[in-house]
LODO-684962 format. One line per field, with one value per atom (N, C-alpha, C): residue number from 1; residue in three letters; atom name; x, y, z. Coordinates in steps of 0.1 Angstrom, whole numbers, plus 5000, padded with zeros to 4 digits. Layout:
<recs>
n c(NUM; ...) $
res c(ALA; ...) $
atom c(CA; ...) $
c1 c(X; ...) $
c2 c(Y; ...) $
c3 c(Z; ...) $
</recs>
This chain:
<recs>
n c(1; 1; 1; 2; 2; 2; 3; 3; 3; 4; 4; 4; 5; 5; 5; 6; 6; 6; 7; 7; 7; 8; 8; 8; 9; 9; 9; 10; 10; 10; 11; 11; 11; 12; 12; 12; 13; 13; 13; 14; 14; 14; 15; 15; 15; 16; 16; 16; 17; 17; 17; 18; 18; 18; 19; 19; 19; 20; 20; 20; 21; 21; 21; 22; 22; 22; 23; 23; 23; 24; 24; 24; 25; 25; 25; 26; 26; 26; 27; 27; 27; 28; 28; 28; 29; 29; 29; 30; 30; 30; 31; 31; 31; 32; 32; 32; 33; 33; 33; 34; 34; 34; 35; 35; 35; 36; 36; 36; 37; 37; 37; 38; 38; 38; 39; 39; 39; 40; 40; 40; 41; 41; 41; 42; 42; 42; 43; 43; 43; 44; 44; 44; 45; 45; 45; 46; 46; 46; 47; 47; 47; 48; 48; 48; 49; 49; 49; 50; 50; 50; 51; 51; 51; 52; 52; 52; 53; 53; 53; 54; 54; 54; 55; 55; 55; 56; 56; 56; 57; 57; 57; 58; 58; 58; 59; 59; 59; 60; 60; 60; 61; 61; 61; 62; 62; 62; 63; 63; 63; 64; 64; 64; 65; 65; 65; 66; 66; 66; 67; 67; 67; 68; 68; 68; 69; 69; 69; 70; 70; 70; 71; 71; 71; 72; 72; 72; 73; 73; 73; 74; 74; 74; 75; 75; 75; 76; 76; 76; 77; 77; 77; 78; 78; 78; 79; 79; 79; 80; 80; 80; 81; 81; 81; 82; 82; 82; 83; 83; 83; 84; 84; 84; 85; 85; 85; 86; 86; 86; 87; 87; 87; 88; 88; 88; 89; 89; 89; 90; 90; 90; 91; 91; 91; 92; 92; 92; 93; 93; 93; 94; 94; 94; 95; 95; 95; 96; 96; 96; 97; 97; 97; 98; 98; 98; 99; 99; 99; 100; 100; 100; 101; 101; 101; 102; 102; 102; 103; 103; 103; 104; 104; 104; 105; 105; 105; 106; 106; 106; 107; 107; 107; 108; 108; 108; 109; 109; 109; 110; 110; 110; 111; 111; 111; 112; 112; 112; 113; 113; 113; 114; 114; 114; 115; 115; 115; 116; 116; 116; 117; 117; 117; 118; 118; 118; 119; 119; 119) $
res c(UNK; UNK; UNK; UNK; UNK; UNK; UNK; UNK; UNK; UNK; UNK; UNK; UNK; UNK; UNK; UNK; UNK; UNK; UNK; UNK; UNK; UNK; UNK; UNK; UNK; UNK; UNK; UNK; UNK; UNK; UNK; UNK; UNK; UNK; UNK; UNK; UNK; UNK; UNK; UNK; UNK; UNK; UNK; UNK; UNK; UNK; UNK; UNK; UNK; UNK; UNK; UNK; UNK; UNK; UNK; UNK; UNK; UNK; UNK; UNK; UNK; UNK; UNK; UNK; UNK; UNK; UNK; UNK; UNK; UNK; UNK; UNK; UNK; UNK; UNK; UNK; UNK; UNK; UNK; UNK; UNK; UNK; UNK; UNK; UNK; UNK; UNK; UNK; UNK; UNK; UNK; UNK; UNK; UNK; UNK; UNK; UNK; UNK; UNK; UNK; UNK; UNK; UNK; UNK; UNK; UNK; UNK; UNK; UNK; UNK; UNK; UNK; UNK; UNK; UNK; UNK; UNK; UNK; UNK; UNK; UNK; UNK; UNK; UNK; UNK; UNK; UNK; UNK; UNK; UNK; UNK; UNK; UNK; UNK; UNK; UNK; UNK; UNK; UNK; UNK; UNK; UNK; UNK; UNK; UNK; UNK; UNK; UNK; UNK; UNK; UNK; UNK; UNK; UNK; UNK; UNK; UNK; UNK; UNK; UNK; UNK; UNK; UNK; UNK; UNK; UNK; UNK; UNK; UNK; UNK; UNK; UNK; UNK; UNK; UNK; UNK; UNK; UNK; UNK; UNK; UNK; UNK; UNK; UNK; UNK; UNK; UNK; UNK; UNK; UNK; UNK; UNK; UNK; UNK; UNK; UNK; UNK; UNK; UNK; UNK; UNK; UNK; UNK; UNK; UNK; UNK; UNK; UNK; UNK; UNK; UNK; UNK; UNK; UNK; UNK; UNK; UNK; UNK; UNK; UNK; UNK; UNK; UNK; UNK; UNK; UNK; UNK; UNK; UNK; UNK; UNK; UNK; UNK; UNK; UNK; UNK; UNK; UNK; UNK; UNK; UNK; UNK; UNK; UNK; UNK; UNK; UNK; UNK; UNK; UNK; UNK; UNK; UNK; UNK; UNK; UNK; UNK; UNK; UNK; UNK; UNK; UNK; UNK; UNK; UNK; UNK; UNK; UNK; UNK; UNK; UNK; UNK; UNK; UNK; UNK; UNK; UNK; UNK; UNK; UNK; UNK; UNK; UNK; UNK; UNK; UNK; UNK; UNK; UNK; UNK; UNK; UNK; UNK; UNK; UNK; UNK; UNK; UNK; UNK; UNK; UNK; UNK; UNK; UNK; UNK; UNK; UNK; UNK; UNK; UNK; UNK; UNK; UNK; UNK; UNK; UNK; UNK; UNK; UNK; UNK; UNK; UNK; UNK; UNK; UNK; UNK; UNK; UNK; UNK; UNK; UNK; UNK; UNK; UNK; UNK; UNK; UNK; UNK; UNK; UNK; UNK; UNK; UNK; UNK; UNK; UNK; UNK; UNK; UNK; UNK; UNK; UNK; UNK; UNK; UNK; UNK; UNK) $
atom c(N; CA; C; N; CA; C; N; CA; C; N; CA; C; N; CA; C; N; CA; C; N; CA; C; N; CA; C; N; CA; C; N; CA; C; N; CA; C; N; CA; C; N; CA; C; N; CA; C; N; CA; C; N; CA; C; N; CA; C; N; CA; C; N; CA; C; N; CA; C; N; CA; C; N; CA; C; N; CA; C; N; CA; C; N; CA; C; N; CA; C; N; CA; C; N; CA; C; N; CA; C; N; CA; C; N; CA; C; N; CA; C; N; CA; C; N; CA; C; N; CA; C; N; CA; C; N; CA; C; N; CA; C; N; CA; C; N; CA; C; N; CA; C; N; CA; C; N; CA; C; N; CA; C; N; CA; C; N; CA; C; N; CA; C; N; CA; C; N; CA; C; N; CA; C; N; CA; C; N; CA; C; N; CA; C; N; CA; C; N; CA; C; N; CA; C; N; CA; C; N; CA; C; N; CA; C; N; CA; C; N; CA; C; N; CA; C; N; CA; C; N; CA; C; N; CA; C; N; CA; C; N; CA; C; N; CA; C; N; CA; C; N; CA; C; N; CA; C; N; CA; C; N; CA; C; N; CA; C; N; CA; C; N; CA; C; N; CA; C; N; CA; C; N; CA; C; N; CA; C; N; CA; C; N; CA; C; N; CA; C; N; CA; C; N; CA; C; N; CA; C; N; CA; C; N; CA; C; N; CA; C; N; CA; C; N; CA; C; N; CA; C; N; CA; C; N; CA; C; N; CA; C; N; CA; C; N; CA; C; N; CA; C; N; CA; C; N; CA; C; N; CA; C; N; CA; C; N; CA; C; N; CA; C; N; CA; C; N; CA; C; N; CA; C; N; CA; C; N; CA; C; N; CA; C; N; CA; C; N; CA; C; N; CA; C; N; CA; C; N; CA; C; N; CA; C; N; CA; C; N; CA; C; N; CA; C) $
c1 c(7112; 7100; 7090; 7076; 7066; 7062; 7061; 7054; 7042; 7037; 7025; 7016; 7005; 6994; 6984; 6977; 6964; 6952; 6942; 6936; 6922; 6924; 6913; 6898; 6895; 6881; 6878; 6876; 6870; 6855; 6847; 6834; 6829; 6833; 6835; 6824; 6812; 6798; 6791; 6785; 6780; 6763; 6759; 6748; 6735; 6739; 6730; 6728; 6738; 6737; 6733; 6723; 6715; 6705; 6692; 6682; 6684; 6679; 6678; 6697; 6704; 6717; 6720; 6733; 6733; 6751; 6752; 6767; 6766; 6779; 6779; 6780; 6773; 6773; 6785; 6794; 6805; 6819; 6817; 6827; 6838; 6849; 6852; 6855; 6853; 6851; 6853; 6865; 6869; 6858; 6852; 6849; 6840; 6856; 6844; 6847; 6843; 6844; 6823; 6820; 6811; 6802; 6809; 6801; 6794; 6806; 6804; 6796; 6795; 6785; 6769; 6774; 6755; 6752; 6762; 6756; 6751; 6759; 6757; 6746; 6741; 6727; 6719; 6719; 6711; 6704; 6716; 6715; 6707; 6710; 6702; 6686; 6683; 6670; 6662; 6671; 6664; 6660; 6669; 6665; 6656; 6656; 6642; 6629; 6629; 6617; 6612; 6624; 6621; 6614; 6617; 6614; 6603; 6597; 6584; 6575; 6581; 6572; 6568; 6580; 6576; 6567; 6571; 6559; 6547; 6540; 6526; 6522; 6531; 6526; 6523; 6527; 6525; 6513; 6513; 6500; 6489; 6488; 6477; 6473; 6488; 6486; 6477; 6478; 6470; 6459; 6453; 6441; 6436; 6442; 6432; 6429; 6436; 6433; 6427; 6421; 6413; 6402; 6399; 6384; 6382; 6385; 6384; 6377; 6362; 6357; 6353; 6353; 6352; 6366; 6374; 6384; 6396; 6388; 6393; 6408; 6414; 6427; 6438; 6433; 6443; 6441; 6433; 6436; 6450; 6457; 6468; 6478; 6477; 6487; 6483; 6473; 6473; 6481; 6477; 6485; 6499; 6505; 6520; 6520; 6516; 6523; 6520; 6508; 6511; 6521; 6521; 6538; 6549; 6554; 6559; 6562; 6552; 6548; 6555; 6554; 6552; 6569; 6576; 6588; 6599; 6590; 6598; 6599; 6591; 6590; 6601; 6599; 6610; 6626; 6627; 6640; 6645; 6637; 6638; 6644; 6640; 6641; 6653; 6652; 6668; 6677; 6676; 6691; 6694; 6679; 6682; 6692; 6686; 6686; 6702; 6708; 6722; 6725; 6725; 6736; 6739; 6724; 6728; 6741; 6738; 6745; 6761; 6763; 6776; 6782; 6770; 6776; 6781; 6772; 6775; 6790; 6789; 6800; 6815; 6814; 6829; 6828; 6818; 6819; 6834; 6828; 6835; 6847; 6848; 6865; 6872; 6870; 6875; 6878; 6867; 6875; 6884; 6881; 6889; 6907; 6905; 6920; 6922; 6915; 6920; 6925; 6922; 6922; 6935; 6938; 6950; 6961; 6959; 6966; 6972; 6964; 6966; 6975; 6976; 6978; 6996) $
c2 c(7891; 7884; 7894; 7888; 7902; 7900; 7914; 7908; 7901; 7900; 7891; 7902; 7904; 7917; 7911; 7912; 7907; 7919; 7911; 7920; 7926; 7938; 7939; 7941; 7935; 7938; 7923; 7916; 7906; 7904; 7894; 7896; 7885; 7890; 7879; 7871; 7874; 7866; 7870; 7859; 7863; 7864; 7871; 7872; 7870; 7880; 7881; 7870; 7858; 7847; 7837; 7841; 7832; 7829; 7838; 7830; 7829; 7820; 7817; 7807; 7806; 7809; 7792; 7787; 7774; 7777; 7789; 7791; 7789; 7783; 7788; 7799; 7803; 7820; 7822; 7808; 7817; 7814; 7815; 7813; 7828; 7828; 7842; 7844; 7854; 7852; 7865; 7866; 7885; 7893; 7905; 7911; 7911; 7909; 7909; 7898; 7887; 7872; 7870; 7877; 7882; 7889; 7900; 7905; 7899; 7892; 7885; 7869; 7865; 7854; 7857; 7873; 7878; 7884; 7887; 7892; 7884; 7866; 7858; 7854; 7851; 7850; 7853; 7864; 7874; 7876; 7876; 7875; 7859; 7850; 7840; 7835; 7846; 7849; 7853; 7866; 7872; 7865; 7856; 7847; 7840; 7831; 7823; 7832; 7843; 7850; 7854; 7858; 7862; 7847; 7834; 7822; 7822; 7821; 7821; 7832; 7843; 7856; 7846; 7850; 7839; 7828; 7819; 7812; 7816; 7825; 7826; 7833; 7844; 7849; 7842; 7830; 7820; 7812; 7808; 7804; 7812; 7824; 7833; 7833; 7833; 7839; 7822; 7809; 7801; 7800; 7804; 7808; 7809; 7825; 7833; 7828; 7819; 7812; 7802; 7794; 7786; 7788; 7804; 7812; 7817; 7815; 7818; 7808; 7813; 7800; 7799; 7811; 7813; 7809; 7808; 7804; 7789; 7776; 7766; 7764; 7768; 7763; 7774; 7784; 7788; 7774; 7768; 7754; 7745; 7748; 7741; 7754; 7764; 7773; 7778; 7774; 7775; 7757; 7754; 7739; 7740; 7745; 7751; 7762; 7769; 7780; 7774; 7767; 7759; 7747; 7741; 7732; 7743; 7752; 7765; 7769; 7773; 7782; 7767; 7755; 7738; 7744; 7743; 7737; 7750; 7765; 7772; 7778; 7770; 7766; 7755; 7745; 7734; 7736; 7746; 7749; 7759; 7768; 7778; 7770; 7762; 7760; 7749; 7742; 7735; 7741; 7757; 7762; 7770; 7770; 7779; 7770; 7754; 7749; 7744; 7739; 7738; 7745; 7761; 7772; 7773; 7775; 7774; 7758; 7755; 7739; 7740; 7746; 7752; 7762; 7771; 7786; 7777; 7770; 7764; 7755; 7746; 7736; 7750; 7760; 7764; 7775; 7777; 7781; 7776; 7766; 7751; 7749; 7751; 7747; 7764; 7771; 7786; 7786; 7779; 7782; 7770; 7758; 7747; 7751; 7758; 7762; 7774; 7782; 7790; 7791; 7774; 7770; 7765; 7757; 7752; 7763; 7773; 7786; 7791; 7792; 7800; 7790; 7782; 7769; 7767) $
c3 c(6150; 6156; 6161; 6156; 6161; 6173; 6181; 6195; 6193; 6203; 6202; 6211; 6203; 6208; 6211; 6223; 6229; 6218; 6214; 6210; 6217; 6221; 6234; 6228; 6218; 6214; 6214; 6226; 6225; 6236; 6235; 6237; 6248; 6262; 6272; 6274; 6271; 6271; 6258; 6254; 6241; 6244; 6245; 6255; 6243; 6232; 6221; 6213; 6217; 6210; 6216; 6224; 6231; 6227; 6221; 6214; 6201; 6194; 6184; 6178; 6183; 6178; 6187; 6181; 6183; 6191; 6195; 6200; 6215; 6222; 6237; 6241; 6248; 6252; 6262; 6269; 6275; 6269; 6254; 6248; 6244; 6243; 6238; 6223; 6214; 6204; 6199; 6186; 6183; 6176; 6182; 6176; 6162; 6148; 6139; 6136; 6145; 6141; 6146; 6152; 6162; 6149; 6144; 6138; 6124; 6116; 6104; 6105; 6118; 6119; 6121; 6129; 6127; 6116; 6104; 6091; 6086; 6081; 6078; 6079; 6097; 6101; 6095; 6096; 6093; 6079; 6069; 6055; 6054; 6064; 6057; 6061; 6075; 6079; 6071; 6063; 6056; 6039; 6036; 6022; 6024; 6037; 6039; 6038; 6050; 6042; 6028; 6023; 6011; 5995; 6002; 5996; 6002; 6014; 6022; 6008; 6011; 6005; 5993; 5982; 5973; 5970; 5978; 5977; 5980; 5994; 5990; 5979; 5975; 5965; 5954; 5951; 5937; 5946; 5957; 5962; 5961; 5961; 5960; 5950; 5938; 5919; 5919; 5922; 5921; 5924; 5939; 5938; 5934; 5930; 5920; 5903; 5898; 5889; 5891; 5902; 5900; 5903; 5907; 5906; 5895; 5884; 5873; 5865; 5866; 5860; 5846; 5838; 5827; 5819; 5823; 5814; 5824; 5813; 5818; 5819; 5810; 5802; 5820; 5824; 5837; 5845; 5849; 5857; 5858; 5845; 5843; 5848; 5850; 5852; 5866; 5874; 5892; 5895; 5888; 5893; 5890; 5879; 5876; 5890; 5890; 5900; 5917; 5917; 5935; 5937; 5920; 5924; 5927; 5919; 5924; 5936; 5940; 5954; 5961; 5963; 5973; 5971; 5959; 5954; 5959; 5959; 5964; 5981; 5988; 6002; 6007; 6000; 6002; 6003; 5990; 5989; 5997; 6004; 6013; 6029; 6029; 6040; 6044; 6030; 6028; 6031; 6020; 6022; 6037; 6041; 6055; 6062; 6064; 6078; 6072; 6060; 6053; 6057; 6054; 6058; 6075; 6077; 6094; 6102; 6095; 6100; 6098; 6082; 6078; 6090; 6091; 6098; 6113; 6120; 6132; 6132; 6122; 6121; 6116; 6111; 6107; 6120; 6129; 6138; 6155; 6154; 6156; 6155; 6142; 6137; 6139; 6141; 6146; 6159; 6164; 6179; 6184; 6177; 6178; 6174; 6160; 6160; 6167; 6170; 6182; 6197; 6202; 6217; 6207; 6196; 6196; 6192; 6186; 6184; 6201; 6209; 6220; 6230; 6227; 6237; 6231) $
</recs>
């Protein structure tokens, strides 16, 4: 039978998870349980910008095609690229506010079986 080892790298107030973050801050929580929900975060802050970027950039490439007055036929390809730019805003923000909702809810069930682990 193994002993049973307290593991001392735990994080008595979560202090950093107070803005923006949907955690209780006086929860305890290991280490890199701590660290792999702020990568997660993180990585998915950083996809939504990167769909934002996207989209203006296909909003601008439309612009700039519908100043184009000598050649009619780009008209149909600033209207293709601002459905674009609309359609890759939308999904941006889907998968942000989805993942965050995931990240939060399997947040949840961790510490749920952990109070029943401990207990």
């Amino acid at each position: 039978m193994k002993p049973s080892v307290k593991n001392p790298l735990k994080i008595k107030e979560m202090k950093l998870l107070r803005f923006g973050r949907d955690f209780k801050p006086d929860e305890q929580i290991i280490l890199r349980d701590y660290l792999a929900i702020e990568r997660t975060r993180l990585a998915n802050e950083r996809t939504l910008l990167s769909y934002i970027r996207s989209s203006l950039y296909l909003l601008l490439a439309a612009m700039a095609f519908f100043q184009l007055k000598n050649y009619a036929d780009f008209k149909y390809v600033a209207f293709i690229s601002l459905g674009f730019s609309f359609i890759f805003f939308v999904i941006g923000i889907y998968r942000f506010i989805l993942l965050k909702k995931s990240l939060k809810r399997l947040y949840y069930l961790s510490q749920s079986k952990q109070k029943q682990h401990d207990s």
